[in-house]
C-alpha positions as CSV (number, residue, x, y, z in Angstrom):
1,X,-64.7,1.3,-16.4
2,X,-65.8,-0.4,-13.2
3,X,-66.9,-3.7,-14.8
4,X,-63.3,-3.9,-15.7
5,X,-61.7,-2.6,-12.7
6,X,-63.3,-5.1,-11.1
7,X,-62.3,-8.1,-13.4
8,X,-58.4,-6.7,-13.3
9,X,-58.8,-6.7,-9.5
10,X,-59.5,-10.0,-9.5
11,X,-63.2,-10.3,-9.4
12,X,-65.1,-13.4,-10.6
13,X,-68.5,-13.6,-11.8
14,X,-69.0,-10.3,-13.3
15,X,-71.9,-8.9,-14.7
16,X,-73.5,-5.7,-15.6
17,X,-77.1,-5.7,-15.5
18,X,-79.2,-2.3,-16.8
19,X,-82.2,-1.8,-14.1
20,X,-82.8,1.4,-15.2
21,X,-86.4,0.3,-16.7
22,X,-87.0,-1.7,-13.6
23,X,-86.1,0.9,-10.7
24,X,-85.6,4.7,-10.2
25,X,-82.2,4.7,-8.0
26,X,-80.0,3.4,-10.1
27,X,-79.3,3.0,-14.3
28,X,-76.9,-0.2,-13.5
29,X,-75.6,-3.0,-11.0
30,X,-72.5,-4.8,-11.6
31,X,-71.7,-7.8,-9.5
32,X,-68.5,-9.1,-8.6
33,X,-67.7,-12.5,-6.5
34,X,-64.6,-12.2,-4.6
35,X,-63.5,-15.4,-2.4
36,X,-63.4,-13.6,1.1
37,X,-64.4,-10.9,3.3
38,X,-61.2,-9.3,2.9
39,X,-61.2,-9.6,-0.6
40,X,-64.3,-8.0,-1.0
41,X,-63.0,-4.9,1.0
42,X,-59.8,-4.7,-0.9
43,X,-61.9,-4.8,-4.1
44,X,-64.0,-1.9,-2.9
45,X,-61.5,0.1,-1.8
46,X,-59.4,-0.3,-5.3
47,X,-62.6,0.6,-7.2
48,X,-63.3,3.3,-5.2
49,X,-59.4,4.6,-5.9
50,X,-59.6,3.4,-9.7
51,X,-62.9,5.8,-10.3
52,X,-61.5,8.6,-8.1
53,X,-57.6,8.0,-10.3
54,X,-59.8,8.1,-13.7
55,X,-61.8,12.1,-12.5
56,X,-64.7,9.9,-11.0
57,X,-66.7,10.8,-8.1
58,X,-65.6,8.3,-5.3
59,X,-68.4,5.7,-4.3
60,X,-70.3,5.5,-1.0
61,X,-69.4,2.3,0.4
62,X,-71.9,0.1,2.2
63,X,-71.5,-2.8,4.7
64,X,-68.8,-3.6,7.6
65,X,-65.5,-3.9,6.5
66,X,-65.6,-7.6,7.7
67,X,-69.3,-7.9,5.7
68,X,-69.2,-10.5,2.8
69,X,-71.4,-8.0,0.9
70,X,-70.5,-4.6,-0.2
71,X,-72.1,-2.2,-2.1
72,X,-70.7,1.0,-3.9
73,X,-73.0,3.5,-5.1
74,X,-71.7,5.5,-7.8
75,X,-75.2,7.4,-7.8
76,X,-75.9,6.1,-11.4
77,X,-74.0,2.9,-10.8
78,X,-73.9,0.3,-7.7
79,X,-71.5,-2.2,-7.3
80,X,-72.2,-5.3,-5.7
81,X,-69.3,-7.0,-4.0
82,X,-70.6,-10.7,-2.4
83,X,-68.3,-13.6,-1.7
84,X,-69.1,-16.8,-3.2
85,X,-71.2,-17.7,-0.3
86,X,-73.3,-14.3,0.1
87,X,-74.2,-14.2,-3.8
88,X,-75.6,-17.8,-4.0
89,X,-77.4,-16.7,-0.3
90,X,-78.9,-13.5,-1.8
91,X,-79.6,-14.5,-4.8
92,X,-79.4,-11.0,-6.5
93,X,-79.0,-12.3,-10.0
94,X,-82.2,-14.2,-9.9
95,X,-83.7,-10.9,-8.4
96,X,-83.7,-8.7,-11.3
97,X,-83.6,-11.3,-14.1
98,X,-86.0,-9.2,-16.3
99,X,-83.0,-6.2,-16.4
100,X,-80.8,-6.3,-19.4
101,X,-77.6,-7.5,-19.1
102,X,-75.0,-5.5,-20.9
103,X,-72.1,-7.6,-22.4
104,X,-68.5,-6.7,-20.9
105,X,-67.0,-5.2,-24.0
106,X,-62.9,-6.6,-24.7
107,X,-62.6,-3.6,-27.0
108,X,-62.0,0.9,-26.4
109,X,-65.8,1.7,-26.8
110,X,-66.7,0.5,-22.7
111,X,-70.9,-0.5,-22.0
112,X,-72.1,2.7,-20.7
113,X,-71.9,1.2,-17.3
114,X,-68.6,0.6,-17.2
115,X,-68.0,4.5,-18.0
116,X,-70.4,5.7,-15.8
117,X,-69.4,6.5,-11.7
C-alpha cells in the first residue's frame, strides 16, 4: 500500500527494496524522489494520512519539515522521501544493493511491503 501511495502522490523513482536479510530494524525501504522540499513534506504527510485512512499505524516522521530527506518508519517499513538532489547525494540505492528488490505489483495481490505499515 505505501509503494503505491507514494506513486499516486506523485512520487518518482520508486522502489521497494527487502533488507530484512541485511539489517534487524526494518523488513523493507521504499524510496520515493519528489522534486522539492515541500514536496517531500506533502508526500509524507499524505502517506502518513493514507496508512492511518487504510487502519494503519501512523509513521514516525524524521527530518525538518524544510529537509530534502524524510524518513517514515512504519516499524516494519521505512520510507525514504529524498529530492532528486539528496537521493543522487546519498546514494542510498547503491547502499544496500545486495537487498532484494520487490517488483511494484499493477495487480490486487500488493508486495508484502506495500501492505505492511
Amino acid at each position: 500500500m505505501l509503494a503505491h501511495e507514494a506513486v499516486e502522490f506523485r512520487g518518482d523513482q520508486v522502489r521497494v527494496l527487502q533488507v530484512s536479510d541485511l539489517l534487524f530494524i526494518t523488513d523493507y525501504f521504499v524510496l520515493v524522489t519528489t522534486h522539492s522540499a515541500r514536496q517531500t513534506r506533502g508526500l509524507a504527510e499524505s502517506l502518513n494520512a493514507a496508512a492511518k485512512a487504510k487502519g494503519l499505524s501512523k509513521g514516525r516522521i524524521e527530518g525538518q519539515s524544510s529537509s530534502p530527506w524524510l524518513l517514515i518508519d512504519f516499524e516494519s517499513v521505512v520510507v525514504h522521501i529524498l529530492t532528486e538532489e539528496a537521493r543522487e547525494f546519498y546514494a542510498l540505492d547503491t547502499l544496500w544493493l545486495e537487498a532484494e528488490e520487490v517488483p511494484l505489483s499493477t495487480s490486487e495481490q500488493e508486495p508484502p511491503a506495500a501492505q505492511a505499515g
